[in-house]
C-alpha positions in Angstrom: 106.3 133.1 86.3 103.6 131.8 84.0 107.0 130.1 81.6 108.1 128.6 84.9 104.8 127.0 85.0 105.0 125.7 81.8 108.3 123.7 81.9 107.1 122.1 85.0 103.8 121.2 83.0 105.9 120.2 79.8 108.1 117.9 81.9 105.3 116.0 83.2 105.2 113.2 80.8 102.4 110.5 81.2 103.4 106.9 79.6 103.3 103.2 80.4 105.1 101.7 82.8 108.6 100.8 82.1 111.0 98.3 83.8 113.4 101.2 84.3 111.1 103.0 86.4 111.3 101.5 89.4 115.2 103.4 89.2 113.0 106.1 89.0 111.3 105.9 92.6 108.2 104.0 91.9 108.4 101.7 94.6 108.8 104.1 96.6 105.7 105.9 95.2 103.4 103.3 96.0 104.7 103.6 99.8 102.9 106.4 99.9 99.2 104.4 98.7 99.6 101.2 100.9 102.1 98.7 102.5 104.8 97.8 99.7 108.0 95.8 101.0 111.0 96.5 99.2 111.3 94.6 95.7 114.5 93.2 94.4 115.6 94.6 91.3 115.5 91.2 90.1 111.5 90.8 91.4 110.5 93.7 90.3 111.7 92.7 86.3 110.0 89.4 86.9 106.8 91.0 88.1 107.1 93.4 84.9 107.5 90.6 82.9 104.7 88.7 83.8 102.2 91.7 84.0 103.6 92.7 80.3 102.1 88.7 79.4 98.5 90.4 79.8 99.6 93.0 77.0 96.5 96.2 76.9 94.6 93.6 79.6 96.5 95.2 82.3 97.9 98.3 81.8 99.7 100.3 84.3 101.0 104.4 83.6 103.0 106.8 85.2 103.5 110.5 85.4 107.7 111.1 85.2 108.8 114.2 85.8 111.8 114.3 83.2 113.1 117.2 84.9 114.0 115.0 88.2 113.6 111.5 86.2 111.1 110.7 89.3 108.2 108.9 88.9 105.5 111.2 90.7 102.4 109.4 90.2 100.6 106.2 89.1 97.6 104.0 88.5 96.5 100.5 87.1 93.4 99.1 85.4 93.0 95.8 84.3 90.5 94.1 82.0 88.1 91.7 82.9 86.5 89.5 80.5 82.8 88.4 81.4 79.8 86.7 80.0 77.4 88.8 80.9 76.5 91.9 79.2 77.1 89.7 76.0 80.7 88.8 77.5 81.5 92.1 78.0 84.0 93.3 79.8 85.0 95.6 82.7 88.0 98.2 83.4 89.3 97.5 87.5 91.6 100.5 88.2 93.4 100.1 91.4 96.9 101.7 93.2 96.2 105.5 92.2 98.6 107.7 94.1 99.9 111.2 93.2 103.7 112.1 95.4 103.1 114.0 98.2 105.2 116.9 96.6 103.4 116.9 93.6 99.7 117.3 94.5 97.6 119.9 93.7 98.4 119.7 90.3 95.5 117.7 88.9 98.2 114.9 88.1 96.3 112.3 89.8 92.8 113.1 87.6 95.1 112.8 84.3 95.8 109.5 85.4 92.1 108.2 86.0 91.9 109.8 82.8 94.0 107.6 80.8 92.9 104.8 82.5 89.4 105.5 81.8 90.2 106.5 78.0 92.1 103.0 78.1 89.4 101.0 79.3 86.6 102.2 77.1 89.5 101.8 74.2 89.7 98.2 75.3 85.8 97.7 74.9 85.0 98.0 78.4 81.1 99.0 79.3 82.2 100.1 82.5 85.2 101.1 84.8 85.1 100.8 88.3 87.3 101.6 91.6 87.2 101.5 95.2 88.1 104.2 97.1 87.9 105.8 100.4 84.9 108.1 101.6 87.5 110.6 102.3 88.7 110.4 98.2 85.1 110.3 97.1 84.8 114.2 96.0 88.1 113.4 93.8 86.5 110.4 91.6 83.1 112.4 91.6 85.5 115.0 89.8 86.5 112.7 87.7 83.5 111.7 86.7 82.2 108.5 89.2 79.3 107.7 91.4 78.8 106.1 94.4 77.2 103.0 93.8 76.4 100.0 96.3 79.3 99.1 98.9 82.6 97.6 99.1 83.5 94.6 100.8 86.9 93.3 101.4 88.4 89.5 103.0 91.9 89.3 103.6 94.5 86.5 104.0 97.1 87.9 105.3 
């Protein structure tokens, strides 16, 4: 049992986003996070596109499982440039969702993981997130406090 284990471990594979992944059920993926209208293949390589413009600014990885060639979790951070902290700058991660039939498997804490590990890489003095009070004990895991309040105005 323990080698069965290990292939499923070993075909985990944690990478960059690729423009061939959303073949690979990442829109889908992010269903599971939020509201996320379908995408046009042709939108989705023009969003690519423009987010690759930002290079290491705004990076955005995936877990594939090789053995299904599904996309089973994700996460973003971007970089943000500022002039305090003598123009320093700051690691946002956002969309951080692990599939529903692949949780349990610390997945989604080796993707704030690299994102973390990508943003102090970057020269970031912090990283932060917003998150649920519900998903609170999971970023504490990973290593976050609470600190001050979120607030939110939307458009649409």
């Amino acid at each position: 049992m323990m080698q069965s284990e290990n292939s499923v471990e070993d075909s985990l594979h944690i990478r960059k986003l690729e423009v061939t992944d959303k073949e690979k059920g990442f829109i889908e993926l992010l269903r599971q996070l939020t509201v996320c209208d379908s995408v046009s293949d042709e939108r989705f390589k023009e969003r690519f596109e423009e987010i690759a413009k930002y290079g290491d600014d705004h990076c955005i990885c995936v877990i594939e499982d090789v053995r299904l060639g599904k996309i089973v979790a994700t996460g973003s951070v971007f970089i943000e440039k500022k002039f305090v902290r003598n123009c320093g700058k700051a690691g946002h991660i956002e969309d951080v969702v692990v599939d529903s039939s692949a949780r349990g498997m610390q997945l989604g804490k080796r993707i704030v993981e690299y994102l973390a590990h990508h943003a102090h890489s970057m020269g970031c003095y912090k990283v932060i997130l917003d998150c649920t009070e519900e998903n609170r004990p999971f970023y504490e895991k990973c290593g976050f406090k609470k600190k001050e309040i979120q607030m939110v105005k939307y458009f649409v």
